[in-house]
C-alpha positions, 0 to 999 in steps of 0.5 A: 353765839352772836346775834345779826339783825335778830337772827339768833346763831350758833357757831358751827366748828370747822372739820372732816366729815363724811357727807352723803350716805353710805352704800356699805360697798367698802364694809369689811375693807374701809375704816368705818369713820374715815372711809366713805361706805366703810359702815352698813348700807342707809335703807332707803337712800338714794345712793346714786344721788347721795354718794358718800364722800369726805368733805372739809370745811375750813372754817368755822361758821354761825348758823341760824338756830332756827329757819327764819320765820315770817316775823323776820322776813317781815322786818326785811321787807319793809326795811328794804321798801318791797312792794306788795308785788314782792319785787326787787331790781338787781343787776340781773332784772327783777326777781320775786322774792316772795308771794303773799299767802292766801287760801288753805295755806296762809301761812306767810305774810301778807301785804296790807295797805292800799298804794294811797297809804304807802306814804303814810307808810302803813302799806308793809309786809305782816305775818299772817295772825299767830304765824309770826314765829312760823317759817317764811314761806312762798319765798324764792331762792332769789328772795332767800338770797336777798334775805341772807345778804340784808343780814349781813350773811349769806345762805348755806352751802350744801356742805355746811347745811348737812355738816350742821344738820349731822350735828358732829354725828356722822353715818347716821339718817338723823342729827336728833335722838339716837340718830336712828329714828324719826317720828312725827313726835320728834319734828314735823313731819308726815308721821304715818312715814316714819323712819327706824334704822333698825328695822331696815328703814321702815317707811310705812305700817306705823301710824303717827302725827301729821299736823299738815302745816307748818309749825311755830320754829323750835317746837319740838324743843326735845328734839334739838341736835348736839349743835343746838339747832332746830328743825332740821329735818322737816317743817320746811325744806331749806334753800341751800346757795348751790347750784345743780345741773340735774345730775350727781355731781357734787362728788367732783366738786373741791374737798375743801368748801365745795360749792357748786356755782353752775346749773339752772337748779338750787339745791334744798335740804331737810324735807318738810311738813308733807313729807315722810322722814326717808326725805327729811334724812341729813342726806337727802337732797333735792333741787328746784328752780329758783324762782319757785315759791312753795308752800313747804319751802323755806330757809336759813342763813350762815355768817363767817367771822 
């Protein structure tokens, strides 16, 4: 464990292990463990969208322990002197990184201080009152990026994330409890969808908590996986550093560290507060530009020794 600019770590081990979620097309035939779809079929999965592939990772790497939190996003702002357009120049034009938060959603950060104050420099980003330890949100892939690099680390492949997400368990929706299961008691999630693999991945009739917004990083301090990281799986989706083209491509990339560097999308992980727990599975993935800025998206960095 190390610590880069405040952001508390954990040491990821390097290895093989199975990404996507099985069809359970090779069971009977594959060596459950080795061989991809070699174990029962993961009810509500999007196979086609998910296949199941090994994957090594060559390395070991440092993840975040938490999603990075508006207190953080604030420090790098500021230290970086971003305006309260939340604009910053690089050698392709300028990107927005982030968005103040305003309305039913102030969950974020704010820009106070008028343009007169700036050079008294009391014109800074801060954390809307009691989110401080809330995810960052309204932040962009570009923003995201720009974070991960100021600390000296970078955002996560797709592969890394889930490897860290699984938490060393593999063939399983979840990296938390017994694997099976995902409630709105166990992270934060739209609980009226829960997950239970032993009832064929029920996705509804059961009721639960639906808290509706984000919630303080790590609390639900039961519910870290056998890495020690929190909120994987809900709160807010993660920015991953892959592209995408739209399409299920992620099987033909390299086995060794794959990363997909072509397509107009970014890929996220984890679901979050609004969603049900189908989506908040360590396979589950989804895209979106990366100029967006959402309500319910979020992220964490990785640092290589």
């Amino acid at each position: 464990m190390k610590q880069a600019h405040r952001v508390e770590t954990i040491r990821i081990p390097k290895g093989t292990f199975l990404m996507g979620s099985s069809n359970g097309s090779a069971v009977g035939i594959g060596t459950p463990g080795i061989d991809p779809n070699a174990t029962a079929a993961e009810p509500n999965s999007d196979y086609c969208w998910e296949t199941q592939h090994r994957v090594t990772l060559t390395q070991d790497y440092y993840m975040s322990k938490y999603p990075i939190t508006n207190a953080q996003y604030a420090e790098f702002l500021n230290d970086a002197g971003i305006d309260r357009s939340g604009r910053k120049a690089d050698i392709q034009g300028w990107a927005t990184l982030i968005e103040a938060s305003y309305g039913n959603y102030d969950w974020g950060l704010h820009h106070n201080g008028s343009w007169s104050q700036r050079w008294r420099r009391k014109c800074r980003w801060e954390p809307a009152a009691t989110y401080e330890n809330h995810p960052v949100i309204h932040v962009s892939w570009y923003g995201a990026k720009a974070y991960a690099e100021w600390a000296g680390g970078n955002l996560p492949t797709e592969a890394q994330w889930e490897r860290a997400a699984r938490g060393g368990v593999e063939n399983m929706p979840f990296g938390i409890g017994n694997g099976k299961r995902l409630t709105g008691a166990m992270a934060n999630i739209d609980g009226t969808y829960p997950y239970d693999l032993d009832r064929g991945g029920a996705y509804s009739g059961l009721s639960g908590a639906y808290v509706g917004r984000t919630t303080e990083v790590g609390a639900y301090s039961a519910y870290a996986n056998a890495y020690e990281l929190y909120d994987m799986h809900g709160n807010v989706f993660e920015w991953c550093l892959d592209r995408c083209d739209g399409s299920d491509n992620y099987v033909s990339f390299p086995a060794k560290d794959p990363v997909c560097t072509t397509g107009s999308f970014r890929v996220l992980r984890g679901g979050d507060w609004s969603d049900g727990a189908r989506n908040c599975r360590s396979a589950y993935r989804s895209v979106d530009s990366p100029v967006i800025r959402g309500i319910n998206v979020g992220f964490r960095v990785v640092f290589c020794p």
